[in-house]
PDB file of N, CA, C and O in Angstrom:
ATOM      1  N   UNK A   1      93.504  98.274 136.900  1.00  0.00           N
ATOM      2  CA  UNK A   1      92.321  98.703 136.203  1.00  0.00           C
ATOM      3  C   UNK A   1      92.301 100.229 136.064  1.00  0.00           C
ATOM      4  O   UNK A   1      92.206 100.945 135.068  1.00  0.00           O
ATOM      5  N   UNK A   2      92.399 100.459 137.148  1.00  0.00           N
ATOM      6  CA  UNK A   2      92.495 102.531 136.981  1.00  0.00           C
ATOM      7  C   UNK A   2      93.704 102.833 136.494  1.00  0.00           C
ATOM      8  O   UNK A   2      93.984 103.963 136.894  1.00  0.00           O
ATOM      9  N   UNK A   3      94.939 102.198 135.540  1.00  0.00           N
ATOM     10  CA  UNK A   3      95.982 102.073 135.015  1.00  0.00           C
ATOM     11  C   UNK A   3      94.934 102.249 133.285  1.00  0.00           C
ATOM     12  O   UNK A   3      94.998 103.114 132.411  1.00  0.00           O
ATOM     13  N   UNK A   4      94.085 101.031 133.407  1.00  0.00           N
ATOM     14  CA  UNK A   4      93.449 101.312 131.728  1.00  0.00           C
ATOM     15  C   UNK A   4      92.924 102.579 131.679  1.00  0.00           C
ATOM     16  O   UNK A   4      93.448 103.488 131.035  1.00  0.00           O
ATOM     17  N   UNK A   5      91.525 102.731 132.576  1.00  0.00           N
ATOM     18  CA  UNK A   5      91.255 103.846 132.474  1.00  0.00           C
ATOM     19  C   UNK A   5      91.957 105.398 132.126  1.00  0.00           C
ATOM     20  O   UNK A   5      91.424 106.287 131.462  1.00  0.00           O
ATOM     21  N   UNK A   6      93.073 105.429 132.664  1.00  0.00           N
ATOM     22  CA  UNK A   6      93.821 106.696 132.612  1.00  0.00           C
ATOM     23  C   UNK A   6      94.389 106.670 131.129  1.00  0.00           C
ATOM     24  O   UNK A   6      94.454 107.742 130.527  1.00  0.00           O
ATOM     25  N   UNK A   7      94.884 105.269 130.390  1.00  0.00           N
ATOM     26  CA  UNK A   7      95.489 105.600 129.305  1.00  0.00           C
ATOM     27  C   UNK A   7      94.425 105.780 127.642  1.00  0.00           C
ATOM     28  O   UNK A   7      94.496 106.308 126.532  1.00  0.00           O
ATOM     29  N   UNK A   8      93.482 104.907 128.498  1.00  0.00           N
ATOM     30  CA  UNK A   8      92.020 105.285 127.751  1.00  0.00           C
ATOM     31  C   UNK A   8      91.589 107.104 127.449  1.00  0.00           C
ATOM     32  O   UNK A   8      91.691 107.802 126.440  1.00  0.00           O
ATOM     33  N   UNK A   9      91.053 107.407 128.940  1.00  0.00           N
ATOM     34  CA  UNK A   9      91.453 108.980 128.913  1.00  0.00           C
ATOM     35  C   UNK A   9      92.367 109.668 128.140  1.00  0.00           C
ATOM     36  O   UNK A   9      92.071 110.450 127.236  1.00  0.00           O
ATOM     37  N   UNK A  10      93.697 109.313 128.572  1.00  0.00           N
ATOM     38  CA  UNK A  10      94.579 110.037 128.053  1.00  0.00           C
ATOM     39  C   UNK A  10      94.921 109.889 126.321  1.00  0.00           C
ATOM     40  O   UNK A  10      95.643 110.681 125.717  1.00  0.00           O
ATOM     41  N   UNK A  11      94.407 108.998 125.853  1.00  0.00           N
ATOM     42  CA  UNK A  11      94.212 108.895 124.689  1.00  0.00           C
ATOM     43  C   UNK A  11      93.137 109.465 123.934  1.00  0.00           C
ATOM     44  O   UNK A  11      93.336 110.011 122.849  1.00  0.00           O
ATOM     45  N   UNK A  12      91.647 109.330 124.630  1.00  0.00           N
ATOM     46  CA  UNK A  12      91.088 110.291 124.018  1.00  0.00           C
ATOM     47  C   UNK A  12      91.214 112.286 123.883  1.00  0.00           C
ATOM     48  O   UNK A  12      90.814 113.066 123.018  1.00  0.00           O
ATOM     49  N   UNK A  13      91.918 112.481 125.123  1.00  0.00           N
ATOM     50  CA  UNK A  13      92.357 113.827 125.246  1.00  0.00           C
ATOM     51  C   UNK A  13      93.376 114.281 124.174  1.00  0.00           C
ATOM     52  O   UNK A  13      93.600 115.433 123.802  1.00  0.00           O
ATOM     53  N   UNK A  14      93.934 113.144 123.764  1.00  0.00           N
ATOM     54  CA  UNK A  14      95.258 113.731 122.907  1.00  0.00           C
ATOM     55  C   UNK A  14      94.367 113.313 121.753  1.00  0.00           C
ATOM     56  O   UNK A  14      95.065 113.637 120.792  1.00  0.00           O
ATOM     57  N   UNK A  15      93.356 112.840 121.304  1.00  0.00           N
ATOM     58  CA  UNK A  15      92.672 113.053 120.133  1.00  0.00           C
ATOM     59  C   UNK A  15      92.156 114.086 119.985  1.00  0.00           C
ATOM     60  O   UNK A  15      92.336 114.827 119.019  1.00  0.00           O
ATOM     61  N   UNK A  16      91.247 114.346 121.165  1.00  0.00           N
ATOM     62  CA  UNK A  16      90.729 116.375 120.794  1.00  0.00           C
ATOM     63  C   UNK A  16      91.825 117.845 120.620  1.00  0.00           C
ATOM     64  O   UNK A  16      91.784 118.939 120.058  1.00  0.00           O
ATOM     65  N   UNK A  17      92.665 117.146 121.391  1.00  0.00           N
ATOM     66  CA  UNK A  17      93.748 118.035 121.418  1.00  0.00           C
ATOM     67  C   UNK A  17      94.310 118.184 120.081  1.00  0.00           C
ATOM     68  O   UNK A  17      93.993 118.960 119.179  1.00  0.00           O
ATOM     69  N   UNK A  18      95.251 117.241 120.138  1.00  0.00           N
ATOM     70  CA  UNK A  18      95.478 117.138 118.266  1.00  0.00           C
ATOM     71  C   UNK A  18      94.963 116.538 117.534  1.00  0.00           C
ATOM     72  O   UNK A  18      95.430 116.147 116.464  1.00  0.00           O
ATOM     73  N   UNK A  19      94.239 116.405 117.825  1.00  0.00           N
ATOM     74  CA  UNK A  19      92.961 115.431 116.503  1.00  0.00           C
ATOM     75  C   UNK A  19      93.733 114.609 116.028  1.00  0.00           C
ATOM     76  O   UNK A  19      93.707 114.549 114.799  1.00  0.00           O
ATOM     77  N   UNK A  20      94.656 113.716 116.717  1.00  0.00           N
ATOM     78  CA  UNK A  20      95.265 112.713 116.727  1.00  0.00           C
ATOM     79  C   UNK A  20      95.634 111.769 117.261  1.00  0.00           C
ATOM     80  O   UNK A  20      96.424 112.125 118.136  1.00  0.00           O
ATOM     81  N   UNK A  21      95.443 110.021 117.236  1.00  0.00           N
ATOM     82  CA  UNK A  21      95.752 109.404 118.286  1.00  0.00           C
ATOM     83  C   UNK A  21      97.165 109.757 118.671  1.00  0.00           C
ATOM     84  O   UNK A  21      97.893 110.529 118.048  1.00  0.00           O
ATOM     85  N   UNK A  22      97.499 109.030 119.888  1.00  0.00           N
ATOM     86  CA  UNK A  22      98.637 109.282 120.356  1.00  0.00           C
ATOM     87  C   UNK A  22      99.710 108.535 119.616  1.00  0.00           C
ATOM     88  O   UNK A  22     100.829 109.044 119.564  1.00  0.00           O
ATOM     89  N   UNK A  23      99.371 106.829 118.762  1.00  0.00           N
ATOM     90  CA  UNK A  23     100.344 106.347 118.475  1.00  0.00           C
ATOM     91  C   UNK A  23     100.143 106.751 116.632  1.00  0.00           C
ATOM     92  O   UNK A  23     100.523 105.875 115.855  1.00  0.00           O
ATOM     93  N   UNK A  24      99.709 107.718 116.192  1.00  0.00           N
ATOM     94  CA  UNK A  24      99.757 108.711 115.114  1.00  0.00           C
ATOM     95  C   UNK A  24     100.831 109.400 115.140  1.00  0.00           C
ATOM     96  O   UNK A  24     101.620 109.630 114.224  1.00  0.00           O
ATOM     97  N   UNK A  25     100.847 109.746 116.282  1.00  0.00           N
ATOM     98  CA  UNK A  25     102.169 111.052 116.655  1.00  0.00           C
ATOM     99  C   UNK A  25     103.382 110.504 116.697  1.00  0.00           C
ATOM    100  O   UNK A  25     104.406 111.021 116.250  1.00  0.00           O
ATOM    101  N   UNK A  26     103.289 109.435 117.240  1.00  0.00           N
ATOM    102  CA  UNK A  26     104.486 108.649 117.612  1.00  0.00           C
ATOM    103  C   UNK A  26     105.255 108.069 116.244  1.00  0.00           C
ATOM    104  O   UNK A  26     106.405 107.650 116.376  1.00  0.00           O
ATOM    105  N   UNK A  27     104.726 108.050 115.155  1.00  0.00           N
ATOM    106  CA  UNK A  27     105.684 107.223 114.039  1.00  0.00           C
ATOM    107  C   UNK A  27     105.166 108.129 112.930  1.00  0.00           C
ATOM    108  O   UNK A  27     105.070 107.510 111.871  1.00  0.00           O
ATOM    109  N   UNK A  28     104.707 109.746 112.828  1.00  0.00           N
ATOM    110  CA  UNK A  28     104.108 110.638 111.927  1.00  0.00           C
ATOM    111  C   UNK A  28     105.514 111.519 111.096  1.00  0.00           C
ATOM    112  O   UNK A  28     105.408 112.216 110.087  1.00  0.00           O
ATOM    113  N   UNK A  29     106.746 111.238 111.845  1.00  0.00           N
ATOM    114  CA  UNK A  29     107.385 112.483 110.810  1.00  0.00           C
ATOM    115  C   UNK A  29     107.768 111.166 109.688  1.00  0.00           C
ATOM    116  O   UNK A  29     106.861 111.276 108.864  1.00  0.00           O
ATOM    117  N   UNK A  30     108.486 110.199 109.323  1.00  0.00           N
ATOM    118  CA  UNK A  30     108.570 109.400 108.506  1.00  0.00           C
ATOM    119  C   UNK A  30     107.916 109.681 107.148  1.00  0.00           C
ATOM    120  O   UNK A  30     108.318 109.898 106.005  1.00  0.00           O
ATOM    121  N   UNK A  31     106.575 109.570 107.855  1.00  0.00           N
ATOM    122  CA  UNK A  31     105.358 109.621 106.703  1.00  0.00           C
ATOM    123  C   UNK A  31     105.525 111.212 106.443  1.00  0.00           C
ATOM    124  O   UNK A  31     105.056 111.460 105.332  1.00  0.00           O
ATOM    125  N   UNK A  32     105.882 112.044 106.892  1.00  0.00           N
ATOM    126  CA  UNK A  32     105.017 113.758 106.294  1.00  0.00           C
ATOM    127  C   UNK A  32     106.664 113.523 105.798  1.00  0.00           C
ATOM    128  O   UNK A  32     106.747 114.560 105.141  1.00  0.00           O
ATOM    129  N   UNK A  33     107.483 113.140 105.712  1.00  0.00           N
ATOM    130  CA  UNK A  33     109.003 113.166 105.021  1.00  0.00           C
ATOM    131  C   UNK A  33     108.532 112.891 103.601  1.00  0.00           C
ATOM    132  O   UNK A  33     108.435 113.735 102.710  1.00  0.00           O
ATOM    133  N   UNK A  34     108.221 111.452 103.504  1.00  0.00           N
ATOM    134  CA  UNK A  34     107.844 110.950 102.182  1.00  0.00           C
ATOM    135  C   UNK A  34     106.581 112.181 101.373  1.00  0.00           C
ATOM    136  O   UNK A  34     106.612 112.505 100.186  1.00  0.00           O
ATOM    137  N   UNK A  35     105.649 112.635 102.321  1.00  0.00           N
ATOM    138  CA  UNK A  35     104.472 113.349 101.665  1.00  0.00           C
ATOM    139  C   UNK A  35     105.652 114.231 101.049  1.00  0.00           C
ATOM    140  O   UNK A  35     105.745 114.403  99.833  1.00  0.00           O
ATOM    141  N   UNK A  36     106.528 114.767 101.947  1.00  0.00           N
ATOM    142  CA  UNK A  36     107.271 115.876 101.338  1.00  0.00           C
ATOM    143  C   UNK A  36     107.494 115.886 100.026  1.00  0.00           C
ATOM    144  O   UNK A  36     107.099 116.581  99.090  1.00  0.00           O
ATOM    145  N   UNK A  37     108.486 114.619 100.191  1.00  0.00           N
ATOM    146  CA  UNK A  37     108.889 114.401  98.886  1.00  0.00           C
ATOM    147  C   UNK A  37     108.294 113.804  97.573  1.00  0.00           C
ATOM    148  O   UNK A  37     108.966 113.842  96.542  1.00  0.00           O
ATOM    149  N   UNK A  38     107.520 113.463  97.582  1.00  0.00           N
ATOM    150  CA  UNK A  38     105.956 112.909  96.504  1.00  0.00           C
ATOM    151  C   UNK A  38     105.788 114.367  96.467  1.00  0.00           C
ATOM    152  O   UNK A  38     106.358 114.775  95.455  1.00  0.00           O
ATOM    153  N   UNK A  39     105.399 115.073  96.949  1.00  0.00           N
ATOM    154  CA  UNK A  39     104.898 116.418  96.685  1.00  0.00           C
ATOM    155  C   UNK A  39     106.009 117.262  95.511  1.00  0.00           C
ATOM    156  O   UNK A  39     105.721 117.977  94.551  1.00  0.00           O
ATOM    157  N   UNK A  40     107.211 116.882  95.993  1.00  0.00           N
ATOM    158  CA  UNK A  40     108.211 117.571  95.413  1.00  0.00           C
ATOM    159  C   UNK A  40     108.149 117.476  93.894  1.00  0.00           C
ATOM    160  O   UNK A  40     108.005 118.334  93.024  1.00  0.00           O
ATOM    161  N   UNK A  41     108.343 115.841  93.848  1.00  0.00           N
ATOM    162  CA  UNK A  41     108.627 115.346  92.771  1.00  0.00           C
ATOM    163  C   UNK A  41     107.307 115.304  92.052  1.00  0.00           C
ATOM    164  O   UNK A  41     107.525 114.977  90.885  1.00  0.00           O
ATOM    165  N   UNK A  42     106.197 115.476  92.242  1.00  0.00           N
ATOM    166  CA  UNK A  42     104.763 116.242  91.245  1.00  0.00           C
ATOM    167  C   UNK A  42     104.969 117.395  91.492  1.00  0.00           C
ATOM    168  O   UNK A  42     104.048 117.892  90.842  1.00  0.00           O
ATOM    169  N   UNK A  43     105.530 118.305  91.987  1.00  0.00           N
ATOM    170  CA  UNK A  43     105.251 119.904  92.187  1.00  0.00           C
ATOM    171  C   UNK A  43     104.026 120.546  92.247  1.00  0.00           C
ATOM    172  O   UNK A  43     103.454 121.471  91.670  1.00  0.00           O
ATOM    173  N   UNK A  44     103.802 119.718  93.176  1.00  0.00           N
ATOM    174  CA  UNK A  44     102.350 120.390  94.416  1.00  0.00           C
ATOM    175  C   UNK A  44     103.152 120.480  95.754  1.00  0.00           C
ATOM    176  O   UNK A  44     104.186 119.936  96.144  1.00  0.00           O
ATOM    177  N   UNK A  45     102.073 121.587  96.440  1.00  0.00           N
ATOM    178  CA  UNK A  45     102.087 121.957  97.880  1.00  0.00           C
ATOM    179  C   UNK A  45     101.674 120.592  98.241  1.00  0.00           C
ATOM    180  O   UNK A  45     100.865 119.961  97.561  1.00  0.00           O
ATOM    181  N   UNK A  46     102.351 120.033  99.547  1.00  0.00           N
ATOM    182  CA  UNK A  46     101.944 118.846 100.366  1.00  0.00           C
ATOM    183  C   UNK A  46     100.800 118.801 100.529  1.00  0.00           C
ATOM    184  O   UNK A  46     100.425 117.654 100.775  1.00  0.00           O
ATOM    185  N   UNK A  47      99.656 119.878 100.502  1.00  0.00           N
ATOM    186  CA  UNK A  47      97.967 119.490 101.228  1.00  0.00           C
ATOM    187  C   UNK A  47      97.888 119.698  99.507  1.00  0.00           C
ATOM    188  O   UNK A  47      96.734 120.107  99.378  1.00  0.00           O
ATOM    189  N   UNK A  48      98.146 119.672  98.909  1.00  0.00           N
ATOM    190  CA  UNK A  48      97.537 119.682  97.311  1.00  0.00           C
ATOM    191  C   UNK A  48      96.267 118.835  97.399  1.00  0.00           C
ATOM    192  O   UNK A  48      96.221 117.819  98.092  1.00  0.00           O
ATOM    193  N   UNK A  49      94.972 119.401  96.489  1.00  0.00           N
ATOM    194  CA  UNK A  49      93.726 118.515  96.318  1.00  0.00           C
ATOM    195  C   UNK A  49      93.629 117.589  95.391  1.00  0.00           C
ATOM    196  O   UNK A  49      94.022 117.568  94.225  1.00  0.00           O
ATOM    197  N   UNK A  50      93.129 116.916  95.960  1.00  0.00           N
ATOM    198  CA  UNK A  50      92.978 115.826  94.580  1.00  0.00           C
ATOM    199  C   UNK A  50      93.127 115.909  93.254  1.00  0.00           C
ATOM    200  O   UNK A  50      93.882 115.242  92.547  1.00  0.00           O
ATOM    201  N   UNK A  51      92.316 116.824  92.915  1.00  0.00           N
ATOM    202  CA  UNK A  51      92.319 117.463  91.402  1.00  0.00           C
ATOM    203  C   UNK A  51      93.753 118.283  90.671  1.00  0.00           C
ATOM    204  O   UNK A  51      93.820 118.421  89.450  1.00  0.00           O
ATOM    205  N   UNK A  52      94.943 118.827  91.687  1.00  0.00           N
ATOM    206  CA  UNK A  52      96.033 118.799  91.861  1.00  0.00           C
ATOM    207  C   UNK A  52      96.971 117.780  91.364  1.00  0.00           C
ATOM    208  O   UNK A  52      97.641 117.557  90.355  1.00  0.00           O
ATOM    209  N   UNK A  53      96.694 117.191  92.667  1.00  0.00           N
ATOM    210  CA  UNK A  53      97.437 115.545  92.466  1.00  0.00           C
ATOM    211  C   UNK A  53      97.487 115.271  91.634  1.00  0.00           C
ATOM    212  O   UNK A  53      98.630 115.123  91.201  1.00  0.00           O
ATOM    213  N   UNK A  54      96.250 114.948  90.640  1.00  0.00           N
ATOM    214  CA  UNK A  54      95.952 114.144  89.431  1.00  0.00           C
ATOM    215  C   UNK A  54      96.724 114.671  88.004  1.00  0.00           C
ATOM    216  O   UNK A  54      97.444 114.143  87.157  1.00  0.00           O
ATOM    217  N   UNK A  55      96.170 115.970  88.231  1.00  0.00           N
ATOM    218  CA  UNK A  55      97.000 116.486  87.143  1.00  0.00           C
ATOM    219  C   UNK A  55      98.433 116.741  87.335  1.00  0.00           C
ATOM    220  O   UNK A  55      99.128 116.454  86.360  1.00  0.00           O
ATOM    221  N   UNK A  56      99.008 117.189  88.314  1.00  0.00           N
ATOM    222  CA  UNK A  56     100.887 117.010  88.578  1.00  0.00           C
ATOM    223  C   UNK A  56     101.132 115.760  88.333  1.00  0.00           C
ATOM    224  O   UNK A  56     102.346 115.564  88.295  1.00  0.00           O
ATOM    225  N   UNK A  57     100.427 114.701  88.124  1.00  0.00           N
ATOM    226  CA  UNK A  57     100.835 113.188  88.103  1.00  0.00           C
ATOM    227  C   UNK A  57     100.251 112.778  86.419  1.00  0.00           C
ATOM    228  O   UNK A  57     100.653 111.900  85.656  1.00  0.00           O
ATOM    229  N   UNK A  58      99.477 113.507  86.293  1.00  0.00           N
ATOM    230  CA  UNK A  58      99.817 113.855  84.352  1.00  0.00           C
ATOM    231  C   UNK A  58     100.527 113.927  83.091  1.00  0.00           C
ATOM    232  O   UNK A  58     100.782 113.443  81.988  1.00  0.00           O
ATOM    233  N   UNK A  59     100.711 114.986  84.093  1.00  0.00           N
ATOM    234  CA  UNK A  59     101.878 116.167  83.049  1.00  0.00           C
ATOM    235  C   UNK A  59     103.389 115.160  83.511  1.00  0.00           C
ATOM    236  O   UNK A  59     104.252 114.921  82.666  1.00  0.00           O
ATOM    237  N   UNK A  60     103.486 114.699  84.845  1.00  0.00           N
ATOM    238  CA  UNK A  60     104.616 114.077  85.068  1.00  0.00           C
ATOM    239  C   UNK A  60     104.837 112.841  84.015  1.00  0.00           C
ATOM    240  O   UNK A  60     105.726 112.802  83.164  1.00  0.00           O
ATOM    241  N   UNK A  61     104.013 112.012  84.210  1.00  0.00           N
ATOM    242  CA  UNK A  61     103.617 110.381  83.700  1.00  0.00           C
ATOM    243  C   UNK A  61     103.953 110.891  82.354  1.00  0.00           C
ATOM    244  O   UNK A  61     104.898 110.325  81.804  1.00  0.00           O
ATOM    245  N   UNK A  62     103.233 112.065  81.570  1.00  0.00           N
ATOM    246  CA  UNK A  62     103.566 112.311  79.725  1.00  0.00           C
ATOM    247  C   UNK A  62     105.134 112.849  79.780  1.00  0.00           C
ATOM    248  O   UNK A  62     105.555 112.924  78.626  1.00  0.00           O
ATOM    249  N   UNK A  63     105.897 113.153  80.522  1.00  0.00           N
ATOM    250  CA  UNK A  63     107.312 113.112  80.679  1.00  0.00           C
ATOM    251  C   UNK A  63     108.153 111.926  80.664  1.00  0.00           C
ATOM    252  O   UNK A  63     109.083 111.841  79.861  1.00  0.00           O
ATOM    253  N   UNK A  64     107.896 111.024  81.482  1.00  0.00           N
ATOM    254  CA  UNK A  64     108.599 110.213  82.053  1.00  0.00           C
ATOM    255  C   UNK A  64     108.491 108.627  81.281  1.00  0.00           C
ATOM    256  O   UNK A  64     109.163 107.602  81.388  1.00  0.00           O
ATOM    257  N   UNK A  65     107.308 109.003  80.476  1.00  0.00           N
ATOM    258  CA  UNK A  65     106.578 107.425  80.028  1.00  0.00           C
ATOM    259  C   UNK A  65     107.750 106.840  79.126  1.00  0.00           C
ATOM    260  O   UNK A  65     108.319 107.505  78.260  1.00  0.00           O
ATOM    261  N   UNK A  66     108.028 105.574  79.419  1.00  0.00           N
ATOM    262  CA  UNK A  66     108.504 104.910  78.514  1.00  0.00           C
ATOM    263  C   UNK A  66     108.952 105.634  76.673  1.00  0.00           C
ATOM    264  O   UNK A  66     109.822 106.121  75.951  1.00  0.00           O
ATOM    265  N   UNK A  67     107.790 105.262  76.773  1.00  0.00           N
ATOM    266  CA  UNK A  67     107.381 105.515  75.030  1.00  0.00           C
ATOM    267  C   UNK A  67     107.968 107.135  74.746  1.00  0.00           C
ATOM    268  O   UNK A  67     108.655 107.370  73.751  1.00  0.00           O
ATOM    269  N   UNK A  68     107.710 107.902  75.461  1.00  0.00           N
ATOM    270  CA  UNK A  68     108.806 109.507  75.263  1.00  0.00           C
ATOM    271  C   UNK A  68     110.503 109.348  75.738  1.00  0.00           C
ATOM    272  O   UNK A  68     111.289 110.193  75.310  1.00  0.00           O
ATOM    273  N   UNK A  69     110.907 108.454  76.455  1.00  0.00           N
ATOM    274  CA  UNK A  69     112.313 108.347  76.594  1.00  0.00           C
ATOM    275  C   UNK A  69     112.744 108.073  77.898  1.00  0.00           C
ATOM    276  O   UNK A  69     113.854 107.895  78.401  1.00  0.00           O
ATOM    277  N   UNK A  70     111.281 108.083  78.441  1.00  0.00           N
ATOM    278  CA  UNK A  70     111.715 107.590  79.859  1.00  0.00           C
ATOM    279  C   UNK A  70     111.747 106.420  80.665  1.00  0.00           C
ATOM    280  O   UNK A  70     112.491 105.732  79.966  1.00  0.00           O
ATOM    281  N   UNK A  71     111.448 105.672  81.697  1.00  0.00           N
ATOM    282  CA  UNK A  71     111.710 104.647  82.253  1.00  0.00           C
ATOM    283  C   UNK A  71     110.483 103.760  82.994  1.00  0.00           C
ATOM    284  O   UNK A  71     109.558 104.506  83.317  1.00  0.00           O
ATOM    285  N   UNK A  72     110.292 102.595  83.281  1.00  0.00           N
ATOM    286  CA  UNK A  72     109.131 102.359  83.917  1.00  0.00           C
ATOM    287  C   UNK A  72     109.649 102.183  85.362  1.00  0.00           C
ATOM    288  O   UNK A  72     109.020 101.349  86.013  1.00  0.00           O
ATOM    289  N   UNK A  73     110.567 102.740  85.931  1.00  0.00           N
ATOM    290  CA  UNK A  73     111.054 102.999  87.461  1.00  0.00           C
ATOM    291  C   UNK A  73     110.183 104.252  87.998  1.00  0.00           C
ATOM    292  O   UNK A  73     109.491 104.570  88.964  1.00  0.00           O
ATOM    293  N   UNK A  74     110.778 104.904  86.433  1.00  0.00           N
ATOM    294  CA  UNK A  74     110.198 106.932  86.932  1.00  0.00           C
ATOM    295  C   UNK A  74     108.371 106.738  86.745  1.00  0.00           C
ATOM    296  O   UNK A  74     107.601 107.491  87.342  1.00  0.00           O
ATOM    297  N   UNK A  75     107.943 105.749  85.936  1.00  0.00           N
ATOM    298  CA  UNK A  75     106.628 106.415  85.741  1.00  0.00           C
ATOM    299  C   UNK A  75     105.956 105.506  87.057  1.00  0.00           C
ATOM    300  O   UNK A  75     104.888 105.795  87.597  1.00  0.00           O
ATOM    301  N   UNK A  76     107.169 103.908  87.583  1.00  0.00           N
ATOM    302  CA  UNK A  76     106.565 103.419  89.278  1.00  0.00           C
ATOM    303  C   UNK A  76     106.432 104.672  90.082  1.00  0.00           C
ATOM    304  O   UNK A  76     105.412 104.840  90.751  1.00  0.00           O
ATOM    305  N   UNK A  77     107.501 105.671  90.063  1.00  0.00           N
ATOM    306  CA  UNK A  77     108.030 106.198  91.479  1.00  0.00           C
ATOM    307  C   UNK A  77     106.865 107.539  91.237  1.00  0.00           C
ATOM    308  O   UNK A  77     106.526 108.050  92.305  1.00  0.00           O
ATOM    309  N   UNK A  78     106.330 108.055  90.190  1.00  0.00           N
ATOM    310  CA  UNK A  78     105.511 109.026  89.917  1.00  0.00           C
ATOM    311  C   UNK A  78     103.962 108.224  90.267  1.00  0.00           C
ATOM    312  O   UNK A  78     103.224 108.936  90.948  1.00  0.00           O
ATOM    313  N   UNK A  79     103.510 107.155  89.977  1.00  0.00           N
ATOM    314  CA  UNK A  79     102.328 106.263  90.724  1.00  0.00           C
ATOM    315  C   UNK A  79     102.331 106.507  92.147  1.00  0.00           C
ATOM    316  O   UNK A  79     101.610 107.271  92.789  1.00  0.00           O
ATOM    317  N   UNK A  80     103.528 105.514  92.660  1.00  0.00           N
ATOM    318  CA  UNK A  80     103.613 105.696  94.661  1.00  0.00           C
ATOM    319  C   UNK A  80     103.674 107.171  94.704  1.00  0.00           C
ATOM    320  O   UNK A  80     102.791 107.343  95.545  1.00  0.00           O
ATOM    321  N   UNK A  81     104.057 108.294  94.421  1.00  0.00           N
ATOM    322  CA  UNK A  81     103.623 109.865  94.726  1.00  0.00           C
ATOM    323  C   UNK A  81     102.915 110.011  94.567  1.00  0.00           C
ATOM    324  O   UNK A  81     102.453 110.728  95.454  1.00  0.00           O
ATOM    325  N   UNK A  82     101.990 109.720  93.591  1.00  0.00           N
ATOM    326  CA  UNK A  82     100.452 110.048  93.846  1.00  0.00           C
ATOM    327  C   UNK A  82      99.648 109.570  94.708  1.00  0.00           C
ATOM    328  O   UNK A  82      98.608 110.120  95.070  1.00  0.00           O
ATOM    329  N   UNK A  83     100.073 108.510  95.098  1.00  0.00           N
ATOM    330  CA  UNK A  83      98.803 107.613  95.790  1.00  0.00           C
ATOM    331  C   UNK A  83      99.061 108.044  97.052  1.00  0.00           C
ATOM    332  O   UNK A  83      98.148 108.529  97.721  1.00  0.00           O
ATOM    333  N   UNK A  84     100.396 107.921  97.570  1.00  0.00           N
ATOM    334  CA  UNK A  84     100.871 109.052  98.889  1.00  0.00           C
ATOM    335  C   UNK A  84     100.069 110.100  98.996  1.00  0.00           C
ATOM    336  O   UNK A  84      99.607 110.399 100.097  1.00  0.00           O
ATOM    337  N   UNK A  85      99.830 110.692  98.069  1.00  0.00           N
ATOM    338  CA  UNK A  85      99.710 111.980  98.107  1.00  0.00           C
ATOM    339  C   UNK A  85      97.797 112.126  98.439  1.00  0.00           C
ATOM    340  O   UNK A  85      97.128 112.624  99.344  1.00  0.00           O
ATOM    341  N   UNK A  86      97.571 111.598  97.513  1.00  0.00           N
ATOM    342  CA  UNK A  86      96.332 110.870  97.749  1.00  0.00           C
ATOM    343  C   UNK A  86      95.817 110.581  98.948  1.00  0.00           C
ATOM    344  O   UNK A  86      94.896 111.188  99.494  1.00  0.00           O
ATOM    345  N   UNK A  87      96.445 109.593  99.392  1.00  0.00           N
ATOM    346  CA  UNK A  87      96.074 109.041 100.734  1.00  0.00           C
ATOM    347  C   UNK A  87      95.942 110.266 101.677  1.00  0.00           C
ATOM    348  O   UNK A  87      94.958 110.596 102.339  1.00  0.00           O
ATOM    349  N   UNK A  88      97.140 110.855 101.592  1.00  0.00           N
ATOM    350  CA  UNK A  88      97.569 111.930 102.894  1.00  0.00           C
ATOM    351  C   UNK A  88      95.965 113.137 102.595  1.00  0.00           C
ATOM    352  O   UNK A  88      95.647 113.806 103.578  1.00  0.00           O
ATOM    353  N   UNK A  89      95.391 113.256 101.731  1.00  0.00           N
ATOM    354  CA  UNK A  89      94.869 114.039 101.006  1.00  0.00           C
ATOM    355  C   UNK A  89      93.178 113.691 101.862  1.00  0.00           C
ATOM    356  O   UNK A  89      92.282 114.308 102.437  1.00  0.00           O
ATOM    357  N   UNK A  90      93.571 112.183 101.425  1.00  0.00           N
ATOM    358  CA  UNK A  90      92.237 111.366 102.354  1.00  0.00           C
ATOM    359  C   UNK A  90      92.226 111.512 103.703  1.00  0.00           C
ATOM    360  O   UNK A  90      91.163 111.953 104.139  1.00  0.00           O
ATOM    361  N   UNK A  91      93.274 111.226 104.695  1.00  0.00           N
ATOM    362  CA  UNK A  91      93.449 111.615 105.613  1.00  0.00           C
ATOM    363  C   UNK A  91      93.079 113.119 106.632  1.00  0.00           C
ATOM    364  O   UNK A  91      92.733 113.380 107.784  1.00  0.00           O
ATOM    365  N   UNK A  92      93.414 113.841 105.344  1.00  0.00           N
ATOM    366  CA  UNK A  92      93.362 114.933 106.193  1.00  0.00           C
ATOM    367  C   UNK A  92      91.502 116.002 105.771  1.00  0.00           C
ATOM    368  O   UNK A  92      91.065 117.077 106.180  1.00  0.00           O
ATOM    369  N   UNK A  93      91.007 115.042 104.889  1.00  0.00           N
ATOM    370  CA  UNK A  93      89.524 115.375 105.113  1.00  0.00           C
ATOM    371  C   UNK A  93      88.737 114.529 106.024  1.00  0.00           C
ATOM    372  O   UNK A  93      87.537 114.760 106.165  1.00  0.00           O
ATOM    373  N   UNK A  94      89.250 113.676 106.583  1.00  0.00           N
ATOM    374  CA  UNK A  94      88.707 112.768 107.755  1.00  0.00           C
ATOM    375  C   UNK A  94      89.155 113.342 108.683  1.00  0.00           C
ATOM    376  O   UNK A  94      88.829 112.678 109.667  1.00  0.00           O
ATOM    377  N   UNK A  95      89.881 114.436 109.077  1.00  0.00           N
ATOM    378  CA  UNK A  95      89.611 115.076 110.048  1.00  0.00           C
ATOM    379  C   UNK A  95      89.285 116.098 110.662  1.00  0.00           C
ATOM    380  O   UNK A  95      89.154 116.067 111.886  1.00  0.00           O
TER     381      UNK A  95
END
């Protein structure tokens, strides 16, 4: 029982500390890899704002669309970067 308690504790400490749970930390570079690269490929800074996002995922999508010469892989893989990007975006005003 004083085994829960301590990891209870110790879990909330590493939330104030890094304003993060502990099993956040544990599987977090993966994910800021991909933010990386969603970021790249819209050409925004990784904390880019929403209003950012939207428009790098614009100007990308009127590049890439089908109907101008491009592919519906590039205008999938320009969607999942935004929404990544998005998300991470959500994330980091929740904390």
């Amino acid at each position: 029982m004083k085994f829960l308690w301590l990891l209870v504790l110790a879990s909330i400490a590493c939330k104030v500390i890094a304003k993060r749970w502990p099993w956040e930390l544990l599987g977090g570079q993966p994910r800021s890899d991909a933010v990386e690269r969603a970021a790249t490929l819209l050409g925004v800074r990784s904390d880019a704002t929403r209003e950012d996002i939207m428009e790098a995922h614009r100007r990308l999508v009127s590049r890439v669309h089908p109907d101008r010469g491009g592919s519906d892989s590039q205008v999938h893989e320009a969607n999942a970067a935004r929404d990544l990007l998005l998300g991470a975006a959500q994330l980091g005003q929740n904390r």
